[in-house]
C-alpha positions as CSV (number, residue, x, y, z in Angstrom):
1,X,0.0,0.0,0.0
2,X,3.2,2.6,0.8
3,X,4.3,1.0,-2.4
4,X,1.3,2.1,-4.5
5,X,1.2,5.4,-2.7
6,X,4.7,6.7,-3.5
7,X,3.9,6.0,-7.2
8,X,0.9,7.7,-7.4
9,X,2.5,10.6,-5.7
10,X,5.0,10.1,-8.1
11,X,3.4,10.2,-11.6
12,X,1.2,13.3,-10.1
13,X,3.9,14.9,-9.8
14,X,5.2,14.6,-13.1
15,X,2.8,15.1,-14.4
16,X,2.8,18.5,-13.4
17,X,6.4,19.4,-13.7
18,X,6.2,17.7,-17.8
19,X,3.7,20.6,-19.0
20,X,5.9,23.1,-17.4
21,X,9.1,21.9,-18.9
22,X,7.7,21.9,-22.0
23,X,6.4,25.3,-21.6
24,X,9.7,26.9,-20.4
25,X,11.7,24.9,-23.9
26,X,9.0,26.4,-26.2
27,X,9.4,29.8,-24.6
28,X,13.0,29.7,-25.0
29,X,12.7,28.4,-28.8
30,X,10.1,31.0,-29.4
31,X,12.9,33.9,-28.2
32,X,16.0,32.8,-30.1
33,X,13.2,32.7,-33.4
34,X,12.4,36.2,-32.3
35,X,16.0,37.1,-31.9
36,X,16.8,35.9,-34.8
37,X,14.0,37.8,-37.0
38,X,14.8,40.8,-35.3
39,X,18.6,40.1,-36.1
40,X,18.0,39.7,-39.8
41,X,15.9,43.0,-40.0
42,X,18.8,44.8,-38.3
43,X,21.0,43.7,-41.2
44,X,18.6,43.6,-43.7
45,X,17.9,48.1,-42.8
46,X,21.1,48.4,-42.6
47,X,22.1,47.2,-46.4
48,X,18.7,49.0,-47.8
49,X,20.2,52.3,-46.5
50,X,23.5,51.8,-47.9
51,X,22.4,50.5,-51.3
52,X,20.1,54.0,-51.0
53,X,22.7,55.8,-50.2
54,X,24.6,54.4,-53.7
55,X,21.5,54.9,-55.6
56,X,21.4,58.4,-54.6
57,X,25.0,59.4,-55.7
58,X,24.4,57.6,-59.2
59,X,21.2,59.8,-59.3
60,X,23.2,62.8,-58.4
61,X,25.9,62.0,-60.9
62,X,25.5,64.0,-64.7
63,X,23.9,62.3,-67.5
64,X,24.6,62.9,-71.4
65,X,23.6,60.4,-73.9
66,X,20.0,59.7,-74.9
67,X,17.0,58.3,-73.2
68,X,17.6,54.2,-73.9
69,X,21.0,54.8,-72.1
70,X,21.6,52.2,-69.1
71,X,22.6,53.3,-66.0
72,X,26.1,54.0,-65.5
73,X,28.7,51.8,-63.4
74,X,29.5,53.7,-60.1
75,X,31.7,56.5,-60.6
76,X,33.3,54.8,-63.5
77,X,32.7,57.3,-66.5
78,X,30.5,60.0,-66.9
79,X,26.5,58.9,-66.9
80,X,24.6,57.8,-69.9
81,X,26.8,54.7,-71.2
82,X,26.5,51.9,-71.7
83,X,29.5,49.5,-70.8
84,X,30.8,49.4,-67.4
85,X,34.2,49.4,-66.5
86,X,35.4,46.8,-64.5
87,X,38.5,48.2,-61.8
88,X,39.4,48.7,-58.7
89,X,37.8,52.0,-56.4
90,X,40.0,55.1,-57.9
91,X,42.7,52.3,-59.6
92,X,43.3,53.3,-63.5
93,X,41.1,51.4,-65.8
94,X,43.6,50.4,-68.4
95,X,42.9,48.9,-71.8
96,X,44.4,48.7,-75.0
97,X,42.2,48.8,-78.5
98,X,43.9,46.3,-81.6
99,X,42.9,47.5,-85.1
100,X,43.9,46.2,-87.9
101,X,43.0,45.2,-91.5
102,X,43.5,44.3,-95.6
103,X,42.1,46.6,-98.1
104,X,42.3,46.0,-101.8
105,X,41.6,49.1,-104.3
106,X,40.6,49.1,-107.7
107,X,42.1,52.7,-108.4
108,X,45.3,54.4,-107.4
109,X,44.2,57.7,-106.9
110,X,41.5,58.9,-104.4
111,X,41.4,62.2,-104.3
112,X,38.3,64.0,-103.5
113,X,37.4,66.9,-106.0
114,X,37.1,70.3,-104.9
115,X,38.2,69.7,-101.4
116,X,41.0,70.2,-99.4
117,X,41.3,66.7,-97.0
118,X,43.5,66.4,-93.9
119,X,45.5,63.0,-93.3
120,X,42.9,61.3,-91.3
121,X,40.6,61.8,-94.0
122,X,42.7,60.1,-96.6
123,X,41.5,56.8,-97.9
124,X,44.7,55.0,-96.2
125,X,46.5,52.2,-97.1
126,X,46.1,49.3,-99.2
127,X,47.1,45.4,-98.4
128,X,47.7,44.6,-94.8
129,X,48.4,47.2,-92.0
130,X,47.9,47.8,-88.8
131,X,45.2,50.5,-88.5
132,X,45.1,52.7,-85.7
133,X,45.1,51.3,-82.3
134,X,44.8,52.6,-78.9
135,X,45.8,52.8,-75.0
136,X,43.1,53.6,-72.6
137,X,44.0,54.6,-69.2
138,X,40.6,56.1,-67.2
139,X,39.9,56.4,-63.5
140,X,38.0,58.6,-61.0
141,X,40.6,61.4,-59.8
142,X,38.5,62.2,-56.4
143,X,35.3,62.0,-55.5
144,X,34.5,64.9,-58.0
145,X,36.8,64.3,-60.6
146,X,37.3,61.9,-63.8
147,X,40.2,61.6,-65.9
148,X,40.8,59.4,-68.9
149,X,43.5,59.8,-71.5
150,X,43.4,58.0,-75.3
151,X,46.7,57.9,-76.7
152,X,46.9,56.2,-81.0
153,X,49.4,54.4,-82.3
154,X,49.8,55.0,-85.7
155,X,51.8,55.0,-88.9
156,X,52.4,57.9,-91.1
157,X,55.2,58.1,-93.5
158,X,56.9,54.8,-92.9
159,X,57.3,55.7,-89.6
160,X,55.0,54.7,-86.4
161,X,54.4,57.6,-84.0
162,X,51.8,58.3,-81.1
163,X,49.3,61.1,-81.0
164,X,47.3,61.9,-77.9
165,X,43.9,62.2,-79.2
166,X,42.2,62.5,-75.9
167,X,43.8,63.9,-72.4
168,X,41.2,65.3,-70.0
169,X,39.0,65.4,-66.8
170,X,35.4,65.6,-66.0
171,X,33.5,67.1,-62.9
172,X,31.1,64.2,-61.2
173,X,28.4,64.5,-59.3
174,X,30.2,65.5,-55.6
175,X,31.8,68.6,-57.5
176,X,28.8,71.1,-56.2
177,X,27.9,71.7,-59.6
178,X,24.1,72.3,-60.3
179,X,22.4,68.8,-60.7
180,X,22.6,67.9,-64.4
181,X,25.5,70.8,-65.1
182,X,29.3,68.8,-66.0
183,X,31.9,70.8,-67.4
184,X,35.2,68.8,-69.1
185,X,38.7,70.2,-69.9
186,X,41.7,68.9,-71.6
187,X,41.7,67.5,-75.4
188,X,38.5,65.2,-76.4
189,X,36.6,64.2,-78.9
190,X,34.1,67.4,-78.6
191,X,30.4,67.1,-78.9
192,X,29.8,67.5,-82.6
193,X,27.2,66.1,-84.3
194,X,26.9,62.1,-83.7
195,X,29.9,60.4,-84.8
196,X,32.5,63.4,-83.7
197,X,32.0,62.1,-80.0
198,X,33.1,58.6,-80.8
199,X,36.3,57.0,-81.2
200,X,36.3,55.2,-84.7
201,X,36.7,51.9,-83.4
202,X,33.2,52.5,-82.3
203,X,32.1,52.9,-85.7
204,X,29.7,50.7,-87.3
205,X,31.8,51.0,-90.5
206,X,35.3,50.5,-91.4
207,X,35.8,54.1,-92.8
208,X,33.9,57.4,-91.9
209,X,31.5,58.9,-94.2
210,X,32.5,61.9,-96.5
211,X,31.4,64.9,-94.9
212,X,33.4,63.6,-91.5
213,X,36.7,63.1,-93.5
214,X,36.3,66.5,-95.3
215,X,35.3,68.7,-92.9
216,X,36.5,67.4,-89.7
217,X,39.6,65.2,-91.0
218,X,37.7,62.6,-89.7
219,X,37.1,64.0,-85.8
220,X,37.1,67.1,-84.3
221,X,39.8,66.9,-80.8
222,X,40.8,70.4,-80.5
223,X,42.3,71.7,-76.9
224,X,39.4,73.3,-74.9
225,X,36.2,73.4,-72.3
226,X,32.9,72.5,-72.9
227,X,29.8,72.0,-70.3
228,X,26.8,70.3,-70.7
229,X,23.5,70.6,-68.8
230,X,21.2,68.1,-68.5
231,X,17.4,70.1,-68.4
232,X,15.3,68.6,-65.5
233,X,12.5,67.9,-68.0
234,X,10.9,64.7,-68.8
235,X,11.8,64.5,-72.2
236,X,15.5,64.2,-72.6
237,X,17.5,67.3,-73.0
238,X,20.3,68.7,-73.4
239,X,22.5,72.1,-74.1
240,X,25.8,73.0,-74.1
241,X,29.3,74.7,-75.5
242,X,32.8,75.0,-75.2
243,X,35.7,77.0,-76.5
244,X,38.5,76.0,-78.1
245,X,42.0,76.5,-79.2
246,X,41.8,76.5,-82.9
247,X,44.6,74.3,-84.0
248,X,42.8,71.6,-85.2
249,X,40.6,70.8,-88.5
250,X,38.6,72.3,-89.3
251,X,40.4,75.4,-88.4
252,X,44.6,75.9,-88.5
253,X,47.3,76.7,-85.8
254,X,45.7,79.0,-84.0
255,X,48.2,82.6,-84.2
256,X,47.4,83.9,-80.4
257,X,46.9,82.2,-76.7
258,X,43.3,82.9,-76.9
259,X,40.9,80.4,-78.0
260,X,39.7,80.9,-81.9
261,X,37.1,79.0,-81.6
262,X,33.4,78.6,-80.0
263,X,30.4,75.6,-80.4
264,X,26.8,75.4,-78.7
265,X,24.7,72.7,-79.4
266,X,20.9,71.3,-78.2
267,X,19.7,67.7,-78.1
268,X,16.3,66.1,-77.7
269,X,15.4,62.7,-77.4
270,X,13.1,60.2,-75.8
271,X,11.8,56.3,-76.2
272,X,8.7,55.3,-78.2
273,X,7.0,52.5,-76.4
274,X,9.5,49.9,-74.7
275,X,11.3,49.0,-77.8
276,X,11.8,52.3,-79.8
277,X,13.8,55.1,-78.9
278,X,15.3,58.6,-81.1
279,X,17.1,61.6,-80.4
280,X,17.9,64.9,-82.7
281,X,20.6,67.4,-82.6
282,X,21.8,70.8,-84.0
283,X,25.3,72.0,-83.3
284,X,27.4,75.3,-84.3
285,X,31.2,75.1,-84.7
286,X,32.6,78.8,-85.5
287,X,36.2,80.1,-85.3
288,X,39.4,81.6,-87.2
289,X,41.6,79.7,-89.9
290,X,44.8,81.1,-89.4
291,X,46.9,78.5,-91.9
292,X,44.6,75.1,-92.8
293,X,47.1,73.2,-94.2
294,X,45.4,70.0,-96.5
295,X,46.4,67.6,-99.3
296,X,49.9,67.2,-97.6
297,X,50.6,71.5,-97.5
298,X,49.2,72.1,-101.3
299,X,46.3,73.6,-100.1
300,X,45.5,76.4,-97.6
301,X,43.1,78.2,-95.8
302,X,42.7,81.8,-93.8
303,X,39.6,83.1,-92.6
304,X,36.4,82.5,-90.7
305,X,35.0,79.4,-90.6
306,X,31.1,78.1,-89.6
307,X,30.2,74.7,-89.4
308,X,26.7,73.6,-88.8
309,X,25.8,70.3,-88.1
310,X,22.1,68.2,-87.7
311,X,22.2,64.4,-86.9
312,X,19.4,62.2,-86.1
313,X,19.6,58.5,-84.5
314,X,16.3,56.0,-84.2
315,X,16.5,52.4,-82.8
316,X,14.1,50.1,-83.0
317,X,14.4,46.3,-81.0
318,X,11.7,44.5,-83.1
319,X,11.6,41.8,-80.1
320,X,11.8,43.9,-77.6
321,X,15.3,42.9,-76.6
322,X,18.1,44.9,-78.5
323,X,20.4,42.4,-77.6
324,X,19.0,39.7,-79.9
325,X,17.7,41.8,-82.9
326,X,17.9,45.6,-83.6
327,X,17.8,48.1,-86.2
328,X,19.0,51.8,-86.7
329,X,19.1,54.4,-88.5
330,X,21.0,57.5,-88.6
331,X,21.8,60.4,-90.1
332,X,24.4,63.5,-89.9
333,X,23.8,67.1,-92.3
334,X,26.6,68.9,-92.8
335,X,26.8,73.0,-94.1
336,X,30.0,74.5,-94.0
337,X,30.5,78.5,-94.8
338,X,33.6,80.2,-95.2
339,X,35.3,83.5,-95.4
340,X,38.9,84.2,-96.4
341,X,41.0,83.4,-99.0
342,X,42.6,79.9,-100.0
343,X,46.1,78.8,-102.1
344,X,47.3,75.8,-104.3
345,X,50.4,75.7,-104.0
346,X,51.0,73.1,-106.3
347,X,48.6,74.9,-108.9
348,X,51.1,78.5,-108.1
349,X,47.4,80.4,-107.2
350,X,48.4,83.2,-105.1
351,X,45.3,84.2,-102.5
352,X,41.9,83.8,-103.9
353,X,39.2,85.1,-102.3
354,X,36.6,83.4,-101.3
355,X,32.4,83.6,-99.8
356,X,31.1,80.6,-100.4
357,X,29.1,77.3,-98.6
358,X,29.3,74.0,-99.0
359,X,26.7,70.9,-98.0
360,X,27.3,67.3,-97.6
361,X,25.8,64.7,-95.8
362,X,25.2,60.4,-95.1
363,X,22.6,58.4,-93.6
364,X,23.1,55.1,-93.2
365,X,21.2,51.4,-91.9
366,X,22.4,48.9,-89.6
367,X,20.3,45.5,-88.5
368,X,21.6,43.0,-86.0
369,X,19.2,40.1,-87.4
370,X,21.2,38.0,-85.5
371,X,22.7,38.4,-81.3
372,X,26.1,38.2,-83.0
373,X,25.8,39.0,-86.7
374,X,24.8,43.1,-88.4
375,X,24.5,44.2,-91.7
376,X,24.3,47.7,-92.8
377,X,24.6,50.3,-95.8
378,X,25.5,53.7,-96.0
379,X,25.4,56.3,-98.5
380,X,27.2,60.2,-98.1
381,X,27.6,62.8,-100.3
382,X,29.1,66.2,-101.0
383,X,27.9,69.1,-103.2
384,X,30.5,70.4,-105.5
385,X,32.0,73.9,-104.5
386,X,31.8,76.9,-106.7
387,X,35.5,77.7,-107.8
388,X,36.2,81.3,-108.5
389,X,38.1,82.0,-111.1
390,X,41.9,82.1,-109.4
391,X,41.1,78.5,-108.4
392,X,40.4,76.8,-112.0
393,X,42.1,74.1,-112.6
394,X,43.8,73.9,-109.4
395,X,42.8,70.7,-106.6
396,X,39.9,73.0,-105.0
397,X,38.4,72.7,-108.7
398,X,36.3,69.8,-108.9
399,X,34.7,70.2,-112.0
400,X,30.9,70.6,-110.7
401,X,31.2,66.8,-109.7
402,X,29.8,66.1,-106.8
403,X,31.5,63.6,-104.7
404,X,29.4,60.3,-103.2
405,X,29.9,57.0,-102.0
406,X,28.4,53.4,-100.9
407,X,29.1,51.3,-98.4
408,X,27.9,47.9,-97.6
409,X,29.0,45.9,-94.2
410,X,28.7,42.5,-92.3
411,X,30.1,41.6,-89.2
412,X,30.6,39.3,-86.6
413,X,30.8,40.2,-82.8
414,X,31.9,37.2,-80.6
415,X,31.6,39.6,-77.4
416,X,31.5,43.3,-76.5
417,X,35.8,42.7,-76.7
418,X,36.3,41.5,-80.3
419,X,34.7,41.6,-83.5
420,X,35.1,41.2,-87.3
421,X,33.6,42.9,-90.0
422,X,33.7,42.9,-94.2
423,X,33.1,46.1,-96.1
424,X,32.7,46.7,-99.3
425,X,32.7,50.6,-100.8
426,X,32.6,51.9,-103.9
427,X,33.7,55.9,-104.4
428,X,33.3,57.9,-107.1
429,X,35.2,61.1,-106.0
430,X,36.4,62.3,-108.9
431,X,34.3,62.9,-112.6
432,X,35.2,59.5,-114.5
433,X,36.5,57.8,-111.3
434,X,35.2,54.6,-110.0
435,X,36.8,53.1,-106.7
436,X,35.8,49.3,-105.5
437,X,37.5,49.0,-102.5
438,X,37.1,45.9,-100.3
439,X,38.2,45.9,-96.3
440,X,38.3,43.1,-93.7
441,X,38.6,44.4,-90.7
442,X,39.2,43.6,-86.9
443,X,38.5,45.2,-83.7
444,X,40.2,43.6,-80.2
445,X,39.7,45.2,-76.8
446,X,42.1,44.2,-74.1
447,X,41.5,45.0,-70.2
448,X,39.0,47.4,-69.0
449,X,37.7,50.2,-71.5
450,X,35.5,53.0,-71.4
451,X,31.7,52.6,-71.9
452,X,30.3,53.7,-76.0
453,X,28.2,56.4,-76.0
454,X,24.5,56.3,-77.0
């Protein structure tokens, strides 16, 4: 009976000391699960204010391309590319551009009739050669400045040499400016119609169009300043200017310390849909030709010079992903006016004078009907000058012919790094002359390299 009585006692009391056992272990459990949750929202605030905090310097940072650009990588280049650069924080991006090709002419000759062409402009050389290549160094000075600096390899006369095409910095978005306001100093590739801004590895042709060869022997990269402002508007725009040196095409060595030169511009663009985007420009370039020098020092050039410029780009992803099919179309117009006098020295003209204005002009097509594959044709053209009467039958008299050519392309990209393309062009520059020229052409980017423009 004491037996039976200690058990009872026993289970009875286990049973009430179980329940509260188990009520203490789920309290517990229940605490670390709330510790836990209030653990992960601690960390979880903290990253969502610091990834705010980066979205709001991007958002501060200037932005000039048009409205399908992506965002930009942080602090990398200026806003409103597309390709990132991949470094180190404030360590030089550093990359080196390969160019090179084989070109095969029908004619010997290719001089363009009435005009007075620079170097650049020239139609180059045939058979193999290595085009002009490129070294890249870019990197974020501070946290208000940018700096990159383009240096080409080329070879002129038999001889290889290197020309700094670009050497310059840029404020970003920390400098205090106005939001949208970026100013850029040094030596660049100025904002100039379409192509002008772009290096010509960029290109989606081989060889630049007539009126960019003629008038700009091939790309405007004068030393200056130049700002742009980015209008808080919901349609892209954009306004800007600089002022320039004067030393290079289309103007002379410039004669003072001043700058000879001045350019304002205005852009518009915007997106059509999800799939469709366009933007329009009109630009003045205006200064002093003290000495343009062209056609290897035959031909000169004093006076004023105005250069007024219209381009138009539309691109159109017929999927809705440009990265799998895309076409676009662009355009440049070209109007150049000039006051002063110009000389032939192979011709012995002395100092003709001259008032006259000039037009030329290229739209071309490109289609990517494949992720990896384009096609695209091209057509420019230049309207003859009017020769006074000093300048007959010297290289500024073309005859009345107006100068044109056709271009037809395909290429292959294997990445954003390498790609290969076939051209074929036929020029007729010159009254009776016919030139079939046929390029193949390769493109290699090594290490990091600056985002492409819109």
């Amino acid at each position: 009976m004491r037996n039976f009585t200690r058990a009872t006692l026993a289970v009875a009391v286990m049973s009430v000391i179980s329940p509260a056992a188990a009520d203490q272990n789920a309290t517990a459990e229940l605490e670390a699960v709330r510790e836990e949750i209030r653990a992960l929202r601690q960390a979880y605030e903290s990253r969502i204010s610091e990834l705010e905090g980066k979205l709001e310097q991007l958002e501060s940072q200037p932005r000039n391309a048009g409205a399908d650009a992506a965002p930009a990588a942080p602090a990398r280049a200026p806003a409103g590319q597309h390709r990132r650069v991949y470094s180190n924080e404030f360590n030089p991006s550093i990359g080196v551009i390969l160019n090179g090709r084989w070109s095969g002419f029908s004619e010997s000759g290719s001089e363009i009739a009435g005009f007075g062409v620079g170097e650049e402009g020239e139609r180059g050389r045939e058979g193999l050669a290595v085009d002009e290549s490129e070294l890249n160094v870019a990197a974020n000075v501070d946290d208000k400045f940018y700096g990159a600096m383009t240096a080409a390899i080329v070879r002129e006369e038999g001889e290889d040499k290197v020309e700094l095409e670009e050497a310059y910095v840029q404020t970003l978005g920390g400098a205090g400016l106005p939001t949208g306001l970026s100013l850029k100093a040094g030596r660049a590739f100025w904002t100039l119609g379409y192509l002008n801004e772009h290096h010509t590895h960029e290109d989606d042709f081989a060889d630049r169009p007539l009126p960019s060869r003629v008038f700009l022997n091939n790309a405007f990269n004068d030393d200056g300043v130049e700002f742009s402002y980015v209008l808080p508007t919901a349609l892209y725009s954009e306004i800007g200017g600089g002022v320039f040196r004067g030393d290079d095409l289309p103007f002379g060595d410039s004669t003072g310390s001043g700058p000879e030169a001045w350019s304002l511009y205005g852009r518009l663009g915007g997106d059509i849909g999800y799939n469709q985007s366009w933007r329009v420009g009109a630009y003045v370039l205006s200064g002093e030709a003290a000495d343009r020098v062209t056609n290897e020092g035959d031909v000169g050039f004093a006076g004023d010079t105005d250069l007024y410029v219209a381009d138009l780009r539309y691109t159109w992803a017929p999927t809705g992903n440009a990265r799998q099919r895309e076409l676009t179309l662009q355009g440049e117009y070209f109007r150049r006016s000039e006051d002063g006098s110009y000389r032939d020295a192979t011709a012995g003209t002395g100092n003709v004078a001259v008032d006259d204005a000039v037009n030329g002009g290229y739209v071309q097509a490109v289609y990517k009907f494949r992720p990896q594959w384009r096609i695209g044709a091209r057509y420019s053209l230049l309207q003859a000058p009017d020769v006074p009467a000093g300048l007959v039958g010297s290289a500024l008299d073309g005859g009345g012919h107006d100068p044109e050519a056709y271009a037809l392309m395909l290429d292959w990209t294997n990445s954003e790094f390498s790609r290969v393309r076939l051209q074929y062009n036929r020029e007729e520059l010159s009254e009776g002359l016919r030139d079939d020229q046929f390029i193949v052409q390769y493109i290699m980017s090594l290490g990091a390299h600056g985002a492409h423009k819109y």
